[in-house]
N, C-alpha and C positions, 0 to 999 in steps of 0.2 A: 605267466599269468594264466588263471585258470579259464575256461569259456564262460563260465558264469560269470566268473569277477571282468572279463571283457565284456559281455552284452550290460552287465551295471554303468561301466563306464561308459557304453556307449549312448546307454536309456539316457543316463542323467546328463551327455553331452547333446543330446539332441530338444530335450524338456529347453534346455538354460539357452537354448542358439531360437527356439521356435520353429525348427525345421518341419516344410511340410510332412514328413513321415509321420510327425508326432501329433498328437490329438493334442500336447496338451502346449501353450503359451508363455513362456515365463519371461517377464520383462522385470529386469532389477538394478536397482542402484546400491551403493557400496552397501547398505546393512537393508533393506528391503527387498521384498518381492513380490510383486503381483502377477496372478497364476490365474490364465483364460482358458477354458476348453475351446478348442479352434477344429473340429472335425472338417476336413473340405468338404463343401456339398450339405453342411450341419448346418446348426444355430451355436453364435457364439454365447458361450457363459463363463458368470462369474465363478472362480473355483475359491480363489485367497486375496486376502494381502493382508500382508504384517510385516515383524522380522523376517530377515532373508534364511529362506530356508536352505538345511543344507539338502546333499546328493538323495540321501538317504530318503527323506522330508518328504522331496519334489519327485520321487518314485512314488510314492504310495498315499500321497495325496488324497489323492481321489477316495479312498476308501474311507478317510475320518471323517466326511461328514459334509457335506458342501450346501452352498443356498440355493441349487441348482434350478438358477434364473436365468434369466439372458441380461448379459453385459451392457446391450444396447435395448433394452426394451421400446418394440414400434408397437403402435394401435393399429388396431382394426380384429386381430382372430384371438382377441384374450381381453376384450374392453372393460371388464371391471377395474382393472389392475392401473395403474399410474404408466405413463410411458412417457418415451424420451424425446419421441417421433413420431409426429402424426401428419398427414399429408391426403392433401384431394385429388386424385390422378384428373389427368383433360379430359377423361371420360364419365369422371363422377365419382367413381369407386374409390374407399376411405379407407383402403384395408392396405396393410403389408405383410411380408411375410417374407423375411430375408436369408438368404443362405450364404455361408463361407465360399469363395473361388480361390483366394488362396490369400499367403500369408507371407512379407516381405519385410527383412530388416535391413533400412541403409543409413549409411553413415550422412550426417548431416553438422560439417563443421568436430567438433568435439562433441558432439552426443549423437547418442541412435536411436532412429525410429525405427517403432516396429506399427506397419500399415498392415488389418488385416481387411482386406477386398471383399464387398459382401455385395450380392445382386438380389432383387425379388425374385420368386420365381414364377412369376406370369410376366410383369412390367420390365421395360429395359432401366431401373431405375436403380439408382446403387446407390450405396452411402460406404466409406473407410472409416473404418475406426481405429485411429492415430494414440501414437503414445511414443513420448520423448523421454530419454535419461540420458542425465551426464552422470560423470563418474567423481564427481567431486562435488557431488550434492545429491541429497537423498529426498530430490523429488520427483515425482510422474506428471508429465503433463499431457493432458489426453483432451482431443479433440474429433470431433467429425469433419467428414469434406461429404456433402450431398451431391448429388449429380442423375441427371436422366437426359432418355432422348426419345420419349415420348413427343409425340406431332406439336401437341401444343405445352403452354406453361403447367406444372404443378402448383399448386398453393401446400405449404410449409405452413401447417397450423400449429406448429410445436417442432423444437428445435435445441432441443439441451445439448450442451456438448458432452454432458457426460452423465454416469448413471453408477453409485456404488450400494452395494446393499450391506448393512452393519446388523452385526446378530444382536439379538434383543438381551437384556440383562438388566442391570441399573447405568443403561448410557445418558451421560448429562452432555447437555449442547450447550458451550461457550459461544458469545456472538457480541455484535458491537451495535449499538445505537445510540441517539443524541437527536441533535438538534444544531443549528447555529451557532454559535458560542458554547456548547458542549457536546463537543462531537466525542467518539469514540469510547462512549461508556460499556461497561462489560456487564452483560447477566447474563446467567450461568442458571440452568435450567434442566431438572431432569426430562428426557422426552417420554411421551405417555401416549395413549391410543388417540388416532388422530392423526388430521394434517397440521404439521408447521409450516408457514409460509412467509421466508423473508425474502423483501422485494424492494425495488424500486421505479419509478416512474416520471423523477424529473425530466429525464431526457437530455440534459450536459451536463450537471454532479450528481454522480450515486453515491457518497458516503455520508453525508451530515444525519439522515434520520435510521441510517440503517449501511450494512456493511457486507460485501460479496467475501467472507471470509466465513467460517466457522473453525470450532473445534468441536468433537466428539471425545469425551473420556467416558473409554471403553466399560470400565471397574469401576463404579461408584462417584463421589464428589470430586469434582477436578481437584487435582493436587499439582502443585509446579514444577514438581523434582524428580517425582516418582506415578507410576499409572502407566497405561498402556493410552495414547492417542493418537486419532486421524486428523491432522488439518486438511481441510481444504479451500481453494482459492479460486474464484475463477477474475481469469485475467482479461476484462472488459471494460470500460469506462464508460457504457452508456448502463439501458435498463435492465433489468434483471429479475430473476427470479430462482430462490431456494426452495425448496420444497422437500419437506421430509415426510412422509406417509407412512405413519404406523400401524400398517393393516392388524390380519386377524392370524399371523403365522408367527415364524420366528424371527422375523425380519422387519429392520426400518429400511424404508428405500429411500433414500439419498438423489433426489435430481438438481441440475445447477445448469443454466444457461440464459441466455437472454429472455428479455421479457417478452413473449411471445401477444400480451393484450395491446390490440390496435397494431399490431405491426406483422399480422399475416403475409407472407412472403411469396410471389409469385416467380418461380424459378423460371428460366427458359432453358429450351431446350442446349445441352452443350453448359452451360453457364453451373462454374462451382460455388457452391454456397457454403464456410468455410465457417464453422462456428466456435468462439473461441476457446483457447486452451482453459480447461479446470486444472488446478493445480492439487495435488495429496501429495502427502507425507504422513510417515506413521514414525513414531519414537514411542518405546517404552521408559524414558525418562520426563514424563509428566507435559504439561501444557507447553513450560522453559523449553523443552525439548524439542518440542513441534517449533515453539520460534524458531529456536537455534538454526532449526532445517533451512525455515524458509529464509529466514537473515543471511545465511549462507549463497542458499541459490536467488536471492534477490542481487546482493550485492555480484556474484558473478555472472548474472546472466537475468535479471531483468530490472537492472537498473542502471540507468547510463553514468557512465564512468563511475560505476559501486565500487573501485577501489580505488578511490583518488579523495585524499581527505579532500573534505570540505574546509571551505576561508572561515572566518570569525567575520561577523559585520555586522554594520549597522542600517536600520531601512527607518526610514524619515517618518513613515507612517506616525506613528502616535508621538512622535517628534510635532511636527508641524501641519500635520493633513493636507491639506489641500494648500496649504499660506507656501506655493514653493515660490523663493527666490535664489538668486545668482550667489548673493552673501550669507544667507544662510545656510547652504547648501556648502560653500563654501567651509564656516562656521563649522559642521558637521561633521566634516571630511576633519577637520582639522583635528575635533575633539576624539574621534575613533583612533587615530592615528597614535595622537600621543596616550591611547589608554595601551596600544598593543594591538590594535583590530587592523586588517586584513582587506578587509574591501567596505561600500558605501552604496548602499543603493536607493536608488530617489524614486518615491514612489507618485501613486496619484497624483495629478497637478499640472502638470508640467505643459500640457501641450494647448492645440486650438488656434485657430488662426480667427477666422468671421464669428466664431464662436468659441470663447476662452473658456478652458476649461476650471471654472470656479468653486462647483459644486458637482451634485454625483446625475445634474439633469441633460449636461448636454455636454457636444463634444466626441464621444467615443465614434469612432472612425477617422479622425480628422489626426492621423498623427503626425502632424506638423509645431514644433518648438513654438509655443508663445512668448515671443520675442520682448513683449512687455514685461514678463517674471523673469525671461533668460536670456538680456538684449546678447549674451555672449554662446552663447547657444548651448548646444551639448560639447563643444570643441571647447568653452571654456569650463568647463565643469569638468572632461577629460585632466585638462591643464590644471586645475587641483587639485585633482585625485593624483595629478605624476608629481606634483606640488610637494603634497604628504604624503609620498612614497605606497601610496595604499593603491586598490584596483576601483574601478565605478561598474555600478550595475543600473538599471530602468525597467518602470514598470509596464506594461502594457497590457489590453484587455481587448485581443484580435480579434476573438469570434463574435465582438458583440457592437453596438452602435447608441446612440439615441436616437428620436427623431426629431431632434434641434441637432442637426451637423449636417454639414455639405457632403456628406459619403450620403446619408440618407436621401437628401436635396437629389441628389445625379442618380440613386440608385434604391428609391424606395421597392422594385420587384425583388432584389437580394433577401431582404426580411422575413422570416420563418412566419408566414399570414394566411389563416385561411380564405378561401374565396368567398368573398359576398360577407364577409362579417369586420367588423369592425376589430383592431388591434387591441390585444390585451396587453399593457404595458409593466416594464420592473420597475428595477431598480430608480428613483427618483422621478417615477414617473413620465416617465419617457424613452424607456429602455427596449430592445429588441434584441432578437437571436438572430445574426445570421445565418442563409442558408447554404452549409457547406456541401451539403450534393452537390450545388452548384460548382463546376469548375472553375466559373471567374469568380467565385465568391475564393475557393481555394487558392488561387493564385494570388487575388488580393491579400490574402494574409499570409501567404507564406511571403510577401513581397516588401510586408511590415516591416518583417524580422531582416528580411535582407539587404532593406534600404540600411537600415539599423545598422546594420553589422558593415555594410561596402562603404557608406560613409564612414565608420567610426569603427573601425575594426578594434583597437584598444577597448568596447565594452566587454565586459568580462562575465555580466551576468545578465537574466533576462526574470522578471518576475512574472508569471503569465498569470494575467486572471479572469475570471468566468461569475459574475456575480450574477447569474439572471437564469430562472427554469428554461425549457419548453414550455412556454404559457399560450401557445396558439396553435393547433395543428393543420397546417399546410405548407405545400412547397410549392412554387410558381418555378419551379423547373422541374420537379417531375409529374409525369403523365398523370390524367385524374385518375386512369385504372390503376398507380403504382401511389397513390397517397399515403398508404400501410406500410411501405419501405421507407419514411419520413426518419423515425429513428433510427436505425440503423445505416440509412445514406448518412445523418449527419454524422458517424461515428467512423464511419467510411471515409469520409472528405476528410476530419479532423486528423485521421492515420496518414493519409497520404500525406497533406501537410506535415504532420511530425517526421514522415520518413525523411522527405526535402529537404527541412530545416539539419536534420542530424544527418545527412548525410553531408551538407555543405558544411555543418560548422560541429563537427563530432565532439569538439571540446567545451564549447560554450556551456555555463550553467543553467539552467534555465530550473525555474522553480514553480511545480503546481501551484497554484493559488488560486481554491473557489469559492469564496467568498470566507476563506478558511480551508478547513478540510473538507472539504466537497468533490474533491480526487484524491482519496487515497486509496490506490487501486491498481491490480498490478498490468492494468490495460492499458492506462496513461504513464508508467514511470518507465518504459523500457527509451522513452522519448524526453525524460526529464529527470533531474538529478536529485530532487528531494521534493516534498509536499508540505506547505503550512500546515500546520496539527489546527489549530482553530486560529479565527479572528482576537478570539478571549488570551491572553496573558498573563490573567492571573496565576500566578504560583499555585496557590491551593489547586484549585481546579482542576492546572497543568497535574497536579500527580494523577488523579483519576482519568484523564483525558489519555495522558502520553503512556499511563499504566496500559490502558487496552487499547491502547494502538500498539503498542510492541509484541501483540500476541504475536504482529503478523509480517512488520515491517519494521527495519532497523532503526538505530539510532542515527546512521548516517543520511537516513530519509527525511527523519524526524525535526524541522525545523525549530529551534525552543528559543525564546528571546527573553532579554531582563529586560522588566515595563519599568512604566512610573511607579509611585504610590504618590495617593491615594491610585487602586487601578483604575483605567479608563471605562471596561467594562463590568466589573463589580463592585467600585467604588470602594473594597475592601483594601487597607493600609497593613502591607507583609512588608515587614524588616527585608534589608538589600541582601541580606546574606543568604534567606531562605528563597527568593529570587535567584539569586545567582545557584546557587546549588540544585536547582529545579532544572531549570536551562541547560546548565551543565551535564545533565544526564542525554540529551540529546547532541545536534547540532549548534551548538551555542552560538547566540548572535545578540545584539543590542535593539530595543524599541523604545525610545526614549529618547528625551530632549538632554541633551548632556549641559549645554549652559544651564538646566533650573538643578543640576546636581552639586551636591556641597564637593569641597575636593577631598577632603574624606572619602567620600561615596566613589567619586572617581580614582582615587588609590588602591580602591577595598575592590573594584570594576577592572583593574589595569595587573592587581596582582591575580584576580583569576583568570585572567584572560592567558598572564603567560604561565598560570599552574594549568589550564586546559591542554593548552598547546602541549604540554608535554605528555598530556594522557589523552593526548586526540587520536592516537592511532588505536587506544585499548575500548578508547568508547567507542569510536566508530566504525572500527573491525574485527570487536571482539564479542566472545560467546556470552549474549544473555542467561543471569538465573536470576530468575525474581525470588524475592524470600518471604516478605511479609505486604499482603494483598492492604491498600487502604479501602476496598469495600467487602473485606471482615470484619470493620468498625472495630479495629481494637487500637485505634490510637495513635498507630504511627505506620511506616509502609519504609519499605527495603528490598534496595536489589542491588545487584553487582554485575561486573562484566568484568571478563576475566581472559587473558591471551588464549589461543588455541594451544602457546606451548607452555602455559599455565604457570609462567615464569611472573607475570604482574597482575595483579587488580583491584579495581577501584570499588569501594561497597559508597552506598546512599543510604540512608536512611534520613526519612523527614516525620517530623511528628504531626499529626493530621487535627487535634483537638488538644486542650490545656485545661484541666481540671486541678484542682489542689487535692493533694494527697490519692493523685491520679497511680495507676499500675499499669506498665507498657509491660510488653513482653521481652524477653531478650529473643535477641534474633541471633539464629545458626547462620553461617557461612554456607555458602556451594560452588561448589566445582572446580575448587583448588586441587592441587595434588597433596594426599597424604601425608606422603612422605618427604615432602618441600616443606624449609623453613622459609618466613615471612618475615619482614619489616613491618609495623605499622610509624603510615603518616598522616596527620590531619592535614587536610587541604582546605585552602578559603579560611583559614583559621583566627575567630574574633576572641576569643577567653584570656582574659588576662594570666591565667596559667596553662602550659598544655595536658592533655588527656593524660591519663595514667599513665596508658598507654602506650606515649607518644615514644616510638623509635623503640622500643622493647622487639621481641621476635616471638613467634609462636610459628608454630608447625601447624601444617593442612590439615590436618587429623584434627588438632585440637580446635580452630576457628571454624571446620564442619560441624563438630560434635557440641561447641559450648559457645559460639561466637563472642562476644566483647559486651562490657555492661554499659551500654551507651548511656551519659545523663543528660537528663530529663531537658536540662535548660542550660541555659551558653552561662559561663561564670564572667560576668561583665560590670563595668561599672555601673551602680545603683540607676542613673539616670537613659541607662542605655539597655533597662532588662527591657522584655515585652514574653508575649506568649507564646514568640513562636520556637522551635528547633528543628537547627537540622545538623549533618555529619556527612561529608564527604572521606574519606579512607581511602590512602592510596598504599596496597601491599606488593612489594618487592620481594622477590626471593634473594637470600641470602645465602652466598655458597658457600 
């Protein structure tokens, strides 16, 4: 080998490791790469990220073109500019100004950090800027650790964990908002001069009005299949703040971290302030693609037990509310069992001793069996769930209280109250936050779960819920000079509790529930197995709703239930079938009183249940492509999930409006193989003849290029039409 062609291999072996020798940083996952200039003694900057560049690429870099900013932007010696970091030394001074000391990659379990050490250079003050990849997922998670040892406290006026900048072009930002019963709606937005700013401020649910995720497509209008895009993620479950600033250059700058308003941070000396990880990914195969990423590294590495199918169940909610008994409960168990379902979980209700829990005013703390609805307790509810061979699960709402219940009675200083003002109450008027800074407030509820679990080790599932803001701001455990740390201790306390709980009982299910989707987020699911998608169950809805919630989070996350009709919450009557096939695209479960179901309806409930079962490993560990968006208004909406070894999968399509002498579009297929022939099967199938279709074959190539003529309306008997359609497709490869 020649000496040239040996100093290439050695440049480009040095670039890809981040060796101090090298100015430049390359941190990468299997098809990614992000590329930091790291001088020691310098200022860190951003140089790339995108596709993983090759040898060649990551040589000469530098010379194509760069946004040549700093990675970590601090305030004080450039204060026009947005920054990441802004801090009051003990002496006053508002300024930073930090340098490289050096640059460290270590191994951490199956992935590697690379930590690069930065110091001021006047103050003993340092921040690292952290960045993780595993090799079996194409994400970056990057994070700060702040630290000083400055005589007295610093105050932390600002605290992003991370900072990217995206060159300017026609980039559109994809994003989620809602509301209560319609959480997780998508717009999609080109960004323009100016600040974007998505945030939140409840203080224990951040996603119902707004969502700590984005996408950025790079190249024009998001497209699902194709485009160059950035997802990002930050992984927190308390307040938050997005911010994109379109100054006057060629650059959007991208910051994500906590909500820095009202929660100014008083560092001590020695003491690390650890801010959470933001999560990117980049794909050149469209918005799908950025899912794929992250459904990949949620399910391996931030969601607890992401590879263990989820049960089929039933939860009593819109069953019987609040009405729990022994026999009904019973009743329940009984009716899931012979449809094909898997486990039972009893929600609201159940408990209260001096105070029965009847309604939503009083009660929560008190988790003690009301012996009057369950003279047999949870042992006899056990014994029917072993009865009907199925598992039990219960609900509970640990972080929270009324002030009608004896927790309140013995421990009204616990409650999230400011001093000298009067309490602002939730839910049914009597509701309060606990305060989890507190440490006995955290033991009390990790002690819920474990009473729960030591008595009654056989429960199987845990439904956790959180129905009530931050509506008061104070803590009667900490200091009045530490009031400002109020958010962030309670996010603090609710972590250590989750580590407790998972670390005693790593298998248990346990299911976000805040008042709905009011956690879907990747700060609380490393501690929890899946998240309600809303309160709401209507079918329609659910496609809009569970549509942009899978920008970001899997199916195996995504909770979906078949309701009643008439629904509870939109009063709107959808045929069982387009129900069931709604449901079916996520985690499938039952909401519903099964005795007011005709046995029809429970036949038509029993045969999809054991047609899921058999595509519950493609739905809930396989590669998202969505096909046809239902907020392009054109009628109908379609996706598919499909094996990583692209041997099965299942296409959806639901029709979203019903017009006479209406025009849908035909929908293409993605992400089959070419070259692979296919089976087609209708699944859930009500038409008195089957699809054209039905059991024919067709090859990859041709279900990409020309997909199938789906029609309009189920072929049924006269007194059984209505307006709705849907089509589940389950495609095999035929060898």
């Amino acid at each position: 080998m020649s000496i040239r062609k040996r100093m290439n291999v050695l440049l480009g072996a040095l670039l890809l490791t981040g060796s101090l020798f090298s100015q430049n940083v390359c941190v990468t996952t299997p098809k990614t790469s992000l590329i930091l200039s790291a001088p020691i003694g310098g200022e860190l900057k951003h140089v790339y990220y995108g596709n993983k560049l090759s040898e060649t690429d990551l040589q000469n870099i530098d010379f194509a073109g760069t946004p040549n900013m700093p990675a970590y932007p601090v305030y004080g010696l450039n204060c026009p500019g947005e920054s990441a970091l802004a801090v009051k030394h003990a002496d006053g001074n508002m300024t930073l100004q930090m340098e490289i000391v050096q640059v460290k990659t270590v191994k951490e379990g199956n992935a590697e950090v690379t930590v690069i050490e930065m110091k001021d250079k006047v103050y003993p003050f340092y921040v690292n800027v952290c960045y993780r990849t595993y090799q079996d997922a194409d994400v970056i998670e990057t994070w700060t650790e702040i630290r000083h040892q400055e005589k007295k406290p610093v105050t932390l006026n600002q605290f992003a964990s991370g900072f990217l900048p995206i060159r300017r072009g026609e980039v559109w930002l994809s994003h989620l908002y809602g509301s209560w019963a319609n959480e997780g709606r998508l717009c999609q937005e080109l960004l323009e001069p100016g600040m974007k700013v998505i945030k939140n401020k409840d203080g224990v649910r951040n996603a119902h009005t707004s969502h700590a995720e984005i996408m950025f497509a790079l190249d024009g209008k998001p497209r699902e299949n194709t485009g160059n895009v950035i997802g990002a993620a930050l992984c927190y479950g308390g307040n938050y703040k997005l911010r994109i600033d379109t100054h006057d250059d060629e650059y959007h700058r991208f910051f994500a971290g906590i909500n820095e308003e009202n929660s100014a941070y008083s560092l001590k000396k020695d003491e690390v302030f650890r801010t959470p990880e933001l999560a990117l990914t980049y794909s050149n195969e469209g918005l799908s693609g950025s899912s794929r990423n992250f459904h990949r590294w949620a399910r391996l590495h931030k969601l607890a037990n992401g590879t263990v199918p989820r049960k089929i169940l039933l939860n009593s909610w819109e069953g019987v509310y609040f009405d729990i008994n022994q026999t009904g409960m019973d009743q329940m168990m009984s009716d899931i069992a012979s449809m094909g379902g898997e486990l039972f979980v009893m929600d609201d209700g159940w408990f209260g001793d001096k105070y029965p829990r009847k309604n939503d005013s009083s009660s929560l703390g008190d988790w003690v069996v009301d012996k009057n609805k369950l003279p047999d307790g949870i042992e006899g509810l056990l014994k029917s769930a072993e009865k009907h061979g199925i598992k039990f699960g219960i609900w509970i709402e640990p972080e929270m209280a009324n002030i009608t219940s004896e927790l309140y009675e013995k421990h009204p200083e616990w409650a999230i109250k400011a001093p000298e003002r009067d309490l602002v109450l939730g839910r049914g008027g009597t509701q309060i936050v606990l305060d989890l800074a507190n440490p006995q407030v955290q033991d009390f509820i990790f002690n819920i779960v474990d009473d729960l679990m030591t008595k009654y080790p056989e429960i199987d599932y845990i439904k956790w819920d959180a129905n009530m803001s931050i509506m008061n701001h104070g803590s009667n455990y900490l200091t009045k000079d530490n009031q400002s740390h109020m958010y962030i201790e309670y996010h603090r306390g609710l972590e250590k509790v989750c580590q407790r709980i998972r670390a005693k009982y790593p298998e248990l299910t346990i299911q976000a529930c805040a008042s709905g989707g009011g956690r879907a987020n990747y700060g609380i699911l490393p501690y929890f197995d899946e998240f309600w998608v809303s309160d709401n169950t209507d079918a329609l809805q659910r496609v809009y709703m569970q549509w942009g919630t899978s920008y970001f989070f899997p199916a195996i996350a995504m909770a979906s239930h078949i309701s009643a009709a008439p629904n509870h919450q939109t009063f709107r009557t959808i045929p069982l079938k387009y129900r069931i096939d709604v449901a079916m695209s996520g985690r499938l479960g039952m909401e519903i009183q099964p005795k007011n179901m005709t046995e029809e309806e429970k036949a038509l409930c029993k045969n999809a249940i054991a047609e899921y079962k058999a595509i519950r490993p493609l739905v809930q560990m396989g590669d998202i492509y969505r096909l046809l968006s239902p907020y392009d208004n054109q009628g109908a909406a379609s996706m598919m999930y499909v094996t990583p070894e692209k041997d099965k999968a299942v296409f959806y399509w639901w029709k979203t409006e019903h017009f006479v002498n209406q025009h849908l579009p035909r929908v293409n297929m993605a992400g089959l193989s070419p070259d692979k022939l296919y089976k087609v099967h209708e699944l859930n199938r009500i038409d008195n003849e089957p699809l054209s279709f039905e059991g024919k074959v067709f090859s990859g190539a041709y279900l990409m290029a020309n997909g199938l003529e789906i029609p309009y309306n189920h072929r049924v008997d006269y007194h059984k039409q209505n307006d709705y359609s849907s089509r589940v497709l389950y495609l095999e490869e035929v060898k």
